[in-house]
Residue, then its C-alpha position, 0 to 999 in steps of 0.5 A: x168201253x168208256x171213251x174220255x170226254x172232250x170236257x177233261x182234255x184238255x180241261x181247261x179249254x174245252x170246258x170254256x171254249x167249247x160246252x156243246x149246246x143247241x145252235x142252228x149252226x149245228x144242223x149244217x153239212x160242212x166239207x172237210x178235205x183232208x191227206x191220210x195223216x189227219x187221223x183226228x178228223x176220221x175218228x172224229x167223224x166215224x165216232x160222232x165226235x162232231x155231235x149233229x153237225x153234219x161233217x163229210x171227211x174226204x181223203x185227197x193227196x197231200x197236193x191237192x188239198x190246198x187246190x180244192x180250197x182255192x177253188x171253194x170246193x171244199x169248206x175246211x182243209x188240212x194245210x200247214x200254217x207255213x203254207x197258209x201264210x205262203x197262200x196269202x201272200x199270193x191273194x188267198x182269203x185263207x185262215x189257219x184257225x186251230x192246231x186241234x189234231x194237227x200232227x208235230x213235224x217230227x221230219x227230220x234228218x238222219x245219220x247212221x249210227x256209227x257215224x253219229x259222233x261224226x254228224x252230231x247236227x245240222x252244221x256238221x254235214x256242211x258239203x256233205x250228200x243229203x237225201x231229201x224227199x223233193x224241192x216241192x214239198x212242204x218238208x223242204x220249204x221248211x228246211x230251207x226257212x229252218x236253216x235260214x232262220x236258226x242255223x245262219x245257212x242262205x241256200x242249203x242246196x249251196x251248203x250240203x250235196x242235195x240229191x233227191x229221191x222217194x222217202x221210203x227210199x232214202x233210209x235205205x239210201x243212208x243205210x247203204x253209204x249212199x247219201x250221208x243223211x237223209x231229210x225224211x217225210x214222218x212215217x219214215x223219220x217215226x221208222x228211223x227212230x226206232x232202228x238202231x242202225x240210225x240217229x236222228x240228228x235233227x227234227x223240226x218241232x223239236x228244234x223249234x221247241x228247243x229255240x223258241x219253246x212252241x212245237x211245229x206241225x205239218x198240218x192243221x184245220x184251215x178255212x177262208x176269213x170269210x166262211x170262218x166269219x160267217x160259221x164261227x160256231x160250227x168251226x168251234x164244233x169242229x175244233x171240239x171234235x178234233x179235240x176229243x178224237x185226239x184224245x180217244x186217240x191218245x187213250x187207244x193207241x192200240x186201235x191203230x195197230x196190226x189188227x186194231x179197230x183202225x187198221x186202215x187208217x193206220x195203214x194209209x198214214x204209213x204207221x204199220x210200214x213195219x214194226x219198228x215204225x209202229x212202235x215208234x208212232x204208238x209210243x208217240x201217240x201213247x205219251x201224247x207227242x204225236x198230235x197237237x189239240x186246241x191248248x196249243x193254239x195260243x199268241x205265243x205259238x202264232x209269234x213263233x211260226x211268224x218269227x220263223x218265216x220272218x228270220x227265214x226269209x219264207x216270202x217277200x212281206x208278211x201278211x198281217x197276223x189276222x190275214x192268216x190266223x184266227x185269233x186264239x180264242x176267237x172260236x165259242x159254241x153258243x150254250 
């Protein structure tokens, strides 16, 4: 079988970004904690996509990828860019440094269907009961800086009737008439889409795609300022690798199925939860929408995250763009 190469995708950037040559850089061992839906990372270390740099991809919960980084133990993490930025404002020297195989935030709110005319969006569900997976989850942080910055609502817990439960638990929740919509972790939201006994009503990367043009994600590599300045070229190999396991990804959709060569992977991101979520995520993934790569890192994105935390009143002060991104560009592998 003949796998795509990281220099055709994307083109463009890979071939002047990230031509792999000989660097001593590339002979270190790097620490990469990830959460079960940094699939990329995986890929790219069970297929070598990393070349001779040493990269050790550990799976930890979702929570505690961000603690391991604070305390140093691990070189790069999987974080979201709006949980980066909340980190240094608290005092974390840390750097989201690319969106290659960063996941689109395709969370979101759905309704039933016969009630889809009834519930056409956000606003309409003004007072009305809302599921949600949990205040201290990153999906409902961004809800509320979502709903601050594009739909003009102060304290959603003050505009709908919130009620939390587990994700897996709040379709069936909707579906039984005991919530009137549900904000839902992916793996669900993906489930959601398919079945016609639900409509999605709202997503987060599409709703930031529609006002500002650049999509959202719930993730992405993430690393100190300082091992990113001292490391420059091995984050580069590693953005590289991400790249071209996205795309192995994008041409191999069926490896992730029921019986496919990563099955288990599939399984531990919530994929195979049941055929209709499966085909959901597959036709995702297929069509190129599920991850992000390396192309979408750019200034104009970057401005759009900070823009959304800004008018959504995520946290007190800013920090400064470089205290909490990399520049788009920054990273190159030496020839």
């Amino acid at each position: 079988m003949t796998f795509p190469s990281s220099l055709t995708y994307p083109a463009a950037a890979l071939a002047s970004l990230f031509a792999l040559g000989a660097s001593p850089l590339l002979a270190q061992s790097v620490s990469m904690t990830v959460e079960a839906s940094a699939i990329p990372a995986f890929v790219a270390e069970d297929r070598g996509f990393f070349g001779d740099l040493d990269v050790e991809v550990s799976k930890v919960g979702y929570d505690q990828v961000q603690a391991l980084l604070v305390a140093g133990d691990t070189d790069i993490a999987w974080m979201s860019p709006i949980e980066t930025v909340q980190f240094v404002t608290e005092g974390s020297d840390f750097r989201y440094f690319s969106t290659a195989g960063a996941q689109n935030m395709y969370n979101g709110i759905v309704v039933r269907a016969d009630e889809a005319e009834q519930y056409p969006d956000v606003l309409s569900l003004k007072g009305k009961t809302l599921g949600m997976p949990g205040f201290g989850t990153g999906t409902w942080a961004s809800f509320r800086a979502f709903t601050r910055a594009f739909y003009d609502i102060e304290d959603p817990t003050e505009y709908f009737d919130v009620v939390t439960a587990s994700s897996g638990a709040l379709l069936a929740m909707v579906e039984q008439g005991r919530v009137d919509a549900a904000l839902l972790f992916s793996g669900s939201s993906a489930a959601a889409r398919a079945l016609p006994e639900f409509k999605t009503v709202f997503s987060f990367t599409e709703a930031m795609e529609a006002a500002t043009g650049q999509p959202l994600v719930i993730n992405g590599a993430v690393a100190t300022g300082t091992w990113l300045d001292e490391n420059p070229q091995t984050a580069a190999t590693i953005v590289s690798g991400l790249d071209e396991a996205t795309a192995w990804i994008v041409a191999n959709p069926q490896a992730f199925a029921s019986g496919g060569e990563y099955e288990q992977l599939a399984q531990d991101a919530g994929w195979l939860a049941g055929p209709e979520t499966v085909d959901s995520v597959l036709g995702l993934i297929e069509q190129g929408r599920w991850y992000l790569t390396s192309e979408d890192y750019t200034q104009d994105w970057i401005d759009a995250i900070l823009a959304l935390l800004e008018d959504g009143a995520f946290v007190e002060e800013l920090p400064a763009q470089d205290a909490a991104f990399l520049a788009p560009g920054a990273l190159t592998v030496a020839e």
